[in-house]
Backbone as a ProteinNet text record, in pm:
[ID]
protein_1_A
[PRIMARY]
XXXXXXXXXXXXXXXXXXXXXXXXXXXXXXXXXXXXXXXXXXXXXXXXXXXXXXXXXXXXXXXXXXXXXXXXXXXXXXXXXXXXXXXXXXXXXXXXXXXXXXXXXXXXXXXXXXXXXXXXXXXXXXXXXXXXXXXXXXXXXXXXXXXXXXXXXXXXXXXXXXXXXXXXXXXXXXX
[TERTIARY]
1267.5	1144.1	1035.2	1100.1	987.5	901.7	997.9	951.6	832.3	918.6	832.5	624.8	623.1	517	450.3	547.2	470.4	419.3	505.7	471.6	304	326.5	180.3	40.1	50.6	1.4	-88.6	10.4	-44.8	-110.8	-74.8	-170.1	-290.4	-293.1	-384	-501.5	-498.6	-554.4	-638.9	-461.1	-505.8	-638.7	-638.7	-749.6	-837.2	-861.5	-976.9	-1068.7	-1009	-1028.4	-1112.7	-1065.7	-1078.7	-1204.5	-1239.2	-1344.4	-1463.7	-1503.7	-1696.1	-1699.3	-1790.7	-1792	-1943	-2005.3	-2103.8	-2208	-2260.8	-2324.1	-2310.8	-2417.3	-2371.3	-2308.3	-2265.5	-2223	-2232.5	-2259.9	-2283.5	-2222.7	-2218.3	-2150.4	-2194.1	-2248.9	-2324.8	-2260.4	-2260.4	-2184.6	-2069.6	-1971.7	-1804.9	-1814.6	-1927.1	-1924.1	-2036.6	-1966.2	-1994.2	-2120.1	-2233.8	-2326.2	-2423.2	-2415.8	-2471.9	-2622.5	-2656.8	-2752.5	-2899.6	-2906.1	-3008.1	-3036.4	-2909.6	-2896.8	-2943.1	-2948.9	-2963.7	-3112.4	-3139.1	-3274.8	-3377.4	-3331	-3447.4	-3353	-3287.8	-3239.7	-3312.9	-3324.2	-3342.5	-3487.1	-3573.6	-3724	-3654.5	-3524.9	-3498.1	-3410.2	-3316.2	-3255.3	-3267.3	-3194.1	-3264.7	-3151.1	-3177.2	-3094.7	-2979.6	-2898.3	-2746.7	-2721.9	-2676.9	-2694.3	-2618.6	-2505.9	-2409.5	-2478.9	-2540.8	-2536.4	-2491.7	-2336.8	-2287.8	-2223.4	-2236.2	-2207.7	-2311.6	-2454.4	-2533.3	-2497.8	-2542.5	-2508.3	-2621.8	-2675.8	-2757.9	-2785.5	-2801.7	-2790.5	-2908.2	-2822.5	-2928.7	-2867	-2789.2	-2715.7	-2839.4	-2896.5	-3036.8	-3115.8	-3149.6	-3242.8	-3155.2	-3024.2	-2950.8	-2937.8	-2924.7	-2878.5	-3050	-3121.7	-3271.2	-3319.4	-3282.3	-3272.7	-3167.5	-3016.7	-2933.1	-3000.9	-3055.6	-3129.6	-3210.7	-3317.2	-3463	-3395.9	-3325.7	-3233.9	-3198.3	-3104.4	-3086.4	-3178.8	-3282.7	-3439.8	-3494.4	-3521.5	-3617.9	-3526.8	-3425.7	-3359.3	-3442.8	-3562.4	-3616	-3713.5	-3708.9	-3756.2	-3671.6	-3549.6	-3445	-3346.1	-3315	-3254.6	-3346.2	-3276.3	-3382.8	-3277.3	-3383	-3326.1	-3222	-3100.5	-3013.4	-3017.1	-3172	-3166.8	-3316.3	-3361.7	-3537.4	-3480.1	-3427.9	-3388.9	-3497.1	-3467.9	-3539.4	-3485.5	-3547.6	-3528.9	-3413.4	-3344.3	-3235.9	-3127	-3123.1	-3050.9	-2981.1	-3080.9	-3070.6	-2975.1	-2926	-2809.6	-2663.5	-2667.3	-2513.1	-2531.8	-2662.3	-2656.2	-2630.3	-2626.2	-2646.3	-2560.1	-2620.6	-2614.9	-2649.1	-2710.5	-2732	-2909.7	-2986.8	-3145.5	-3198.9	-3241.8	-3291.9	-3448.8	-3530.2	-3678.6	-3651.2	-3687	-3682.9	-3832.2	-3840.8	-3963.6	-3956.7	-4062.2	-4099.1	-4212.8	-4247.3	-4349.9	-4334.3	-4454.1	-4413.3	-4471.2	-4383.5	-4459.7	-4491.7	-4481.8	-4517.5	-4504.3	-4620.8	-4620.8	-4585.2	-4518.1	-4510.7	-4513.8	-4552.4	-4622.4	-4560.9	-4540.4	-4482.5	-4547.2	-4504.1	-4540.1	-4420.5	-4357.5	-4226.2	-4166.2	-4213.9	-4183.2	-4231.6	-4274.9	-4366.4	-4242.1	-4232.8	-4162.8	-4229.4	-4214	-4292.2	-4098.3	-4152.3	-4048.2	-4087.1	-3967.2	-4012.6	-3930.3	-3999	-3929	-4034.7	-3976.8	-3994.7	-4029.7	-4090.1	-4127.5	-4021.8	-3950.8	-3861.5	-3839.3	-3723.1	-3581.4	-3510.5	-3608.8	-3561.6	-3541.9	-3617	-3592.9	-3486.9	-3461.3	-3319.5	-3360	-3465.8	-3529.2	-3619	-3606.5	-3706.9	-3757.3	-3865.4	-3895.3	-3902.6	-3925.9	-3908.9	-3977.3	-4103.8	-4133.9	-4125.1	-4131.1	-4132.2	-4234.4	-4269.8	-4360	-4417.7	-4361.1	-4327.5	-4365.7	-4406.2	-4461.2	-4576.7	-4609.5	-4766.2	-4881.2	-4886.9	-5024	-4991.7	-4875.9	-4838	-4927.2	-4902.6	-4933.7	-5016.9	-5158.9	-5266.2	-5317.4	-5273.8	-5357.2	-5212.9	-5109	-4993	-5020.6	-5161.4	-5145.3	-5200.3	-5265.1	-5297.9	-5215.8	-5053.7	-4937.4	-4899.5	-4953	-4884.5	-5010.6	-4883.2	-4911	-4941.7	-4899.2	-4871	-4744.3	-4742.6	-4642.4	-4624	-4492.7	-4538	-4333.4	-4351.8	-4218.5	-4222.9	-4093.4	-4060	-3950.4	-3908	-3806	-3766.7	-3585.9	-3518	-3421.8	-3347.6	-3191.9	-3144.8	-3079.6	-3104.1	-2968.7	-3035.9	-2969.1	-2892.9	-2829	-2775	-2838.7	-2885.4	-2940.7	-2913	-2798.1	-2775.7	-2760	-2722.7	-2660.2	-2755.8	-2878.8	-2999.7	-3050.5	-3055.2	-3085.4	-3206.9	-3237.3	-3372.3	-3363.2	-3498.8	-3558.3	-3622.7	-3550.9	-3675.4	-3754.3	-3914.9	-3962.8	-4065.3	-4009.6	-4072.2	-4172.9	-4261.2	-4390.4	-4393.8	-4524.4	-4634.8	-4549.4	-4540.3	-4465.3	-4385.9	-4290.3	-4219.4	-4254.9	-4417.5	-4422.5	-4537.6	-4543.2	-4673.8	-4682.7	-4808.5	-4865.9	-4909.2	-4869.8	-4871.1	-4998.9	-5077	-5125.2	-5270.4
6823.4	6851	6885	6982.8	6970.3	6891.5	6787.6	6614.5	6574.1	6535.9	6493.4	6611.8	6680.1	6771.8	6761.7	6758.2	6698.1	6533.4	6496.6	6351.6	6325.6	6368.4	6421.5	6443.3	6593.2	6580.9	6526.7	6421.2	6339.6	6252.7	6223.1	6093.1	6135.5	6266.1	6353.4	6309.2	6340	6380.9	6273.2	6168	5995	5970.6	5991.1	5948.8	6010.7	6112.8	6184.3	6169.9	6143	6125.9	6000.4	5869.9	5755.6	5720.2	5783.1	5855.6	5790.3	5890.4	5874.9	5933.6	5841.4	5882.2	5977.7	6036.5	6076.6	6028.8	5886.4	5816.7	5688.8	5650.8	5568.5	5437.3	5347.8	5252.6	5110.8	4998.4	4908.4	4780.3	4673.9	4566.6	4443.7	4367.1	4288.1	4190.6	4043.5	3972	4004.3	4060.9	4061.7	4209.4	4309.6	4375.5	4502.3	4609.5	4732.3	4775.3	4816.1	4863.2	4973.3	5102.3	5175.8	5162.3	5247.9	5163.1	5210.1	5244.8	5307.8	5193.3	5166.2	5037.8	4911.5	4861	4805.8	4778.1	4879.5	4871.8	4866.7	4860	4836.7	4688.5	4614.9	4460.1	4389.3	4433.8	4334.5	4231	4309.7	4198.5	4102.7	4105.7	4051.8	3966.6	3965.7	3904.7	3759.5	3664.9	3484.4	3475.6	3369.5	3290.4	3220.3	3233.8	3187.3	3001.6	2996.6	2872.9	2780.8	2787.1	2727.3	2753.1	2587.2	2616.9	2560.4	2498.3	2432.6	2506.8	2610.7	2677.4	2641	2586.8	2561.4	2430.3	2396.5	2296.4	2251.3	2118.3	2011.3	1930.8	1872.6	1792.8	1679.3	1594.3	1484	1348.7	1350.5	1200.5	1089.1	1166	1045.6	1020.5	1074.8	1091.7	992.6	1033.2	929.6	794.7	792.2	642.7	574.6	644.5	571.2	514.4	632	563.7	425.9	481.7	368	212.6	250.1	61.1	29.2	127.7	100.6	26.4	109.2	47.1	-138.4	-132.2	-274.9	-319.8	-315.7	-430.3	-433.3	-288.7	-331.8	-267.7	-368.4	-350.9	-347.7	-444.9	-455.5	-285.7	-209.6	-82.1	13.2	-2.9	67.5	-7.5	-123.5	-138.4	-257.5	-250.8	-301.7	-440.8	-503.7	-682.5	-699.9	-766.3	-777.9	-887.7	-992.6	-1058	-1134.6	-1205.4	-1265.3	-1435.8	-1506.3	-1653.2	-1767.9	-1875.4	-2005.6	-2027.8	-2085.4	-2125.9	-2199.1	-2264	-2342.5	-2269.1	-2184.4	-2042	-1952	-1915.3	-1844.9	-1830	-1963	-1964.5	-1896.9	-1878.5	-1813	-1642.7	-1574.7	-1443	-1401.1	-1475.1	-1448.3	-1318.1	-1238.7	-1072.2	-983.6	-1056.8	-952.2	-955.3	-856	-833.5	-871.5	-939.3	-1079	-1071.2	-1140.1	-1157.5	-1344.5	-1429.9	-1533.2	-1593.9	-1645.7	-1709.5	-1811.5	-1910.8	-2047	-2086.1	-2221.6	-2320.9	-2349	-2270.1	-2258.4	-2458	-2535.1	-2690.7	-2675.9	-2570.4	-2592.2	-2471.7	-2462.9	-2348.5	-2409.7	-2347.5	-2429.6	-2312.9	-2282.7	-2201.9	-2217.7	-2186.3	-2212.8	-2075.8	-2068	-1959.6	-1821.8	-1844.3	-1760	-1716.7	-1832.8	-1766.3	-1880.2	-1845.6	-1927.2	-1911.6	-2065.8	-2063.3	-2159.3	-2065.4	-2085.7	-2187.7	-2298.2	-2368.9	-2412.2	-2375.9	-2379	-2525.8	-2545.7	-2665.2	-2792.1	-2827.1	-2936.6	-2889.6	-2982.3	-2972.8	-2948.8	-2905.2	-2932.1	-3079.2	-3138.5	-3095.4	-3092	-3120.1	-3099.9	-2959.8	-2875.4	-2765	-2642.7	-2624.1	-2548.8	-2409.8	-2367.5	-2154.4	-2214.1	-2082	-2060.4	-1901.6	-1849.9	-1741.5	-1754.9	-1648.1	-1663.2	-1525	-1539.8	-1469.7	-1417.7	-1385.5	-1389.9	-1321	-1390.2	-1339.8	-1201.3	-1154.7	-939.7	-924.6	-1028.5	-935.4	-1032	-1138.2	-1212.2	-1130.2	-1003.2	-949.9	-877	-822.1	-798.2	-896.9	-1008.7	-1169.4	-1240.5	-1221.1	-1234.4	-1419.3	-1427.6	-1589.5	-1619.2	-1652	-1686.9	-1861.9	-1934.8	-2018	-2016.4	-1896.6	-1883.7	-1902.5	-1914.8	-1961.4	-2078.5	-2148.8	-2294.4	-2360.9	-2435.2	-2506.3	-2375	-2263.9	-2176.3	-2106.4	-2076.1	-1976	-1840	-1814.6	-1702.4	-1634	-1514.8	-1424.9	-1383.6	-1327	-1303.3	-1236.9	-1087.2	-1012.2	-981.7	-967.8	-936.3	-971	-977.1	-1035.6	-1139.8	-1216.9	-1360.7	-1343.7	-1449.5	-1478.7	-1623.6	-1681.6	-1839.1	-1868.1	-1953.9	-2019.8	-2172.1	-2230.9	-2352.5	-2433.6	-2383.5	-2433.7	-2422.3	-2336.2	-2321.2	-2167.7	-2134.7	-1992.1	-1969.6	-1821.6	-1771.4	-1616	-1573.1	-1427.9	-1400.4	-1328.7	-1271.7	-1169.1	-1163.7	-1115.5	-1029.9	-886.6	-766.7	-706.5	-730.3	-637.3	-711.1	-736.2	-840	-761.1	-632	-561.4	-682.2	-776	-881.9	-985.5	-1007.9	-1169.5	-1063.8	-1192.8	-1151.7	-1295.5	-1350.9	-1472.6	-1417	-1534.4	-1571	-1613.1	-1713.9	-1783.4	-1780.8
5727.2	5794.2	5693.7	5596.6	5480.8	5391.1	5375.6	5308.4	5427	5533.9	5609.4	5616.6	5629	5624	5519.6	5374.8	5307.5	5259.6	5314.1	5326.4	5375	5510.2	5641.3	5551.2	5438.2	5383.4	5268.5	5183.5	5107.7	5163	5282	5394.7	5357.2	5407.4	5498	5385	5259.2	5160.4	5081.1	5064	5088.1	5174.7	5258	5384.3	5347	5354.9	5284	5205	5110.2	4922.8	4960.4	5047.5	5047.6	5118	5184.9	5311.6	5282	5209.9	5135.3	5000.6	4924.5	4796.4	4778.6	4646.3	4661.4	4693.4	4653.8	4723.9	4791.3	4904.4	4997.7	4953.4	4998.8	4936.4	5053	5023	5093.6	4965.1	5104.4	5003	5002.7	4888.8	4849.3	4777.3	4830.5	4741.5	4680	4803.4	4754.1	4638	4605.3	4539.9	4568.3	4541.2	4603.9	4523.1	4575.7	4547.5	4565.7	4501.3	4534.1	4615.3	4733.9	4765.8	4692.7	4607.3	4519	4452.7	4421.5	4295.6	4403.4	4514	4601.3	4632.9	4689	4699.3	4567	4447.1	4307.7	4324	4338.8	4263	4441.6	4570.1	4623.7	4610.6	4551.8	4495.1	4416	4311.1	4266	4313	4408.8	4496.2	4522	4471.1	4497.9	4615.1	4685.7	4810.8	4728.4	4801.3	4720.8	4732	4561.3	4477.7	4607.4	4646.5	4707.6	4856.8	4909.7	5025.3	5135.9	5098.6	5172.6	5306.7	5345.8	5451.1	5563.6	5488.3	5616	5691.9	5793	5852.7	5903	5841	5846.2	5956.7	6061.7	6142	6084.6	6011.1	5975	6022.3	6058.1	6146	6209.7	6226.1	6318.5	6201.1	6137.3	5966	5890.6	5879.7	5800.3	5821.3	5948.8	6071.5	5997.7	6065.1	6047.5	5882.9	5778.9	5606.4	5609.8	5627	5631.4	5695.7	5739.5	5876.8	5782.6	5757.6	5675.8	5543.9	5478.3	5338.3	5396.3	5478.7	5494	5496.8	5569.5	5576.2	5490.4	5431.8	5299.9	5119.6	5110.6	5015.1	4907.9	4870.1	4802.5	4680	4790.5	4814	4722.9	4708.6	4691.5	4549	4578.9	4491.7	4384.8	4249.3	4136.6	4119.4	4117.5	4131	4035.5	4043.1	3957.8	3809.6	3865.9	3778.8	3792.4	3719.3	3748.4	3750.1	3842.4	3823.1	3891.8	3913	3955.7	4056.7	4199.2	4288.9	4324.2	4179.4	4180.6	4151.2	4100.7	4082.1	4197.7	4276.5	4379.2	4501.8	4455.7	4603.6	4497	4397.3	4307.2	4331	4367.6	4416	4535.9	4659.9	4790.7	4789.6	4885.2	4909.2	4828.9	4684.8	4576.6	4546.7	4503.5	4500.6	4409	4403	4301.3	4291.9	4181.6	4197.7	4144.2	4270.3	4258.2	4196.9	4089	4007.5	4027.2	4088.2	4096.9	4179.3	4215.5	4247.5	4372.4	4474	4612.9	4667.1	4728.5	4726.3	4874	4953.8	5052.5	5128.4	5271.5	5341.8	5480.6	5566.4	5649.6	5785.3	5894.7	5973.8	6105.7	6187.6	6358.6	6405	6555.7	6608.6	6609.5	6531.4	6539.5	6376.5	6282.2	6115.8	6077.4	5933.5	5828.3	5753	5663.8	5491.2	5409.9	5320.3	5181.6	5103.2	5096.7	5054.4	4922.4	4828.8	4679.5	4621.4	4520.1	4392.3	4511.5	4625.2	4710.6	4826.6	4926.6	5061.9	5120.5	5232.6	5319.4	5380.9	5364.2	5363.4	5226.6	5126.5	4985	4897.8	4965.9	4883.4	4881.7	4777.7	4737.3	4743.4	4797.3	4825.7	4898.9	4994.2	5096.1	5075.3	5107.6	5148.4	5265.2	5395.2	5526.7	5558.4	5655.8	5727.4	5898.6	5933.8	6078.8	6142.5	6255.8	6345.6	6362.6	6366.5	6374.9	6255.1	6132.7	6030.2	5982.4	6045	6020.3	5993.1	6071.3	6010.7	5872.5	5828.9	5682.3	5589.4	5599.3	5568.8	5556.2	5573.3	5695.5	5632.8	5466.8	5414.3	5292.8	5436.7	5347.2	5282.7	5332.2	5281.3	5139.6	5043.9	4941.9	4802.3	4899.8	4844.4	4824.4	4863.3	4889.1	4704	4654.8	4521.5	4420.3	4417.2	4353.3	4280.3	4127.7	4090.2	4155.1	4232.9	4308.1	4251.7	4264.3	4255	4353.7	4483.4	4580.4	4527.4	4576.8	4549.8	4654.6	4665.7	4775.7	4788.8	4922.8	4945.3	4928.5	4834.1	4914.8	5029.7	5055.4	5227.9	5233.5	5265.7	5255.1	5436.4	5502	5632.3	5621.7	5660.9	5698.8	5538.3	5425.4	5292.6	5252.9	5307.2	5184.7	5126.1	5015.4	4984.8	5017	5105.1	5134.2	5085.8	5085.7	5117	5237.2	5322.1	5399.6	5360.3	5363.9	5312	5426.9	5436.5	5512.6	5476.4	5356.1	5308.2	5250	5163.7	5042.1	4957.5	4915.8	4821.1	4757.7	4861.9	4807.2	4726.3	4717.9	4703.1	4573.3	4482.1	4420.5	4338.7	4321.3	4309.2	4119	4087	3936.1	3881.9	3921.4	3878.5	3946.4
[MASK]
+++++++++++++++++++++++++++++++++++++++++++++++++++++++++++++++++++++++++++++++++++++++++++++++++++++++++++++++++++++++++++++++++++++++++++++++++++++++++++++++++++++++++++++++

């Protein structure tokens, strides 16, 4: 019975001791800080480096960059190479600045192409506009019998290499 009582006691004392110190204490970054010491460092205080605990909701932000990226690759990625119209069909899917001699413009109510080397059905590149971006465009015939560079995707359309071309950003006239 005596062990035990004193056993009781060392708790007692344990607990105690463990209680409160002389001054207050609060805890800051996993580490105990007097709050004296606390209140002179918080002016100094920065927002913590790591902030992957927050949670972002950018899924619609992302979705909308990801689309924009596909259409206007040109924007984003730096052409893999500067080739000739005759060239152009060995890159298809890759961002190219195609250099050559536009021989013809050719116009509908639905997309204009600027057909290079030859008139159509001879020519081996097309640029390609479409309707939805004619006012981008406004004197695409200023192209026709001109050195012109067009940067962008190429595309393959029926065994022939094209660019579609979404902003003037794409095209720029040589000569």
């Amino acid at each position: 019975m005596k062990s035990y009582f004193i056993f009781s006691a060392v708790l007692l004392i344990l607990f105690i001791s463990c209680g409160k110190d002389d001054k207050e204490q609060e805890f800051v970054d996993d580490k105990t800080v007097p709050t004296e010491q606390k209140k002179s460092d918080e002016v100094k205080q920065e927002l913590p480096k790591d902030t992957s605990f927050v949670k972002k909701d950018t899924s619609s932000a992302n979705n909308y960059d990801s689309k924009y990226k596909e259409r206007h690759p040109f924007e984003y990625e730096k052409p893999v190479a500067v080739v000739s119209p005759l060239e152009a069909e060995n890159y298809n899917g890759r961002t190219v600045t195609v250099r050559g001699f536009v021989a013809d413009v050719y116009k509908s109510e639905k997309v204009a192409y600027l057909n290079f080397v030859e008139k159509f059905p001879n020519n081996p590149f097309t640029a390609v506009i479409f309707a939805r971006k004619f006012s981008d465009f406004p004197e695409i015939d200023k192209y026709k019998l001109k050195d012109v560079e067009v940067t962008g995707r190429v595309s393959m359309f029926k065994g022939r290499a094209q660019i579609i071309l979404e902003s003037p950003l794409q095209i720029k006239l040589l000569n």
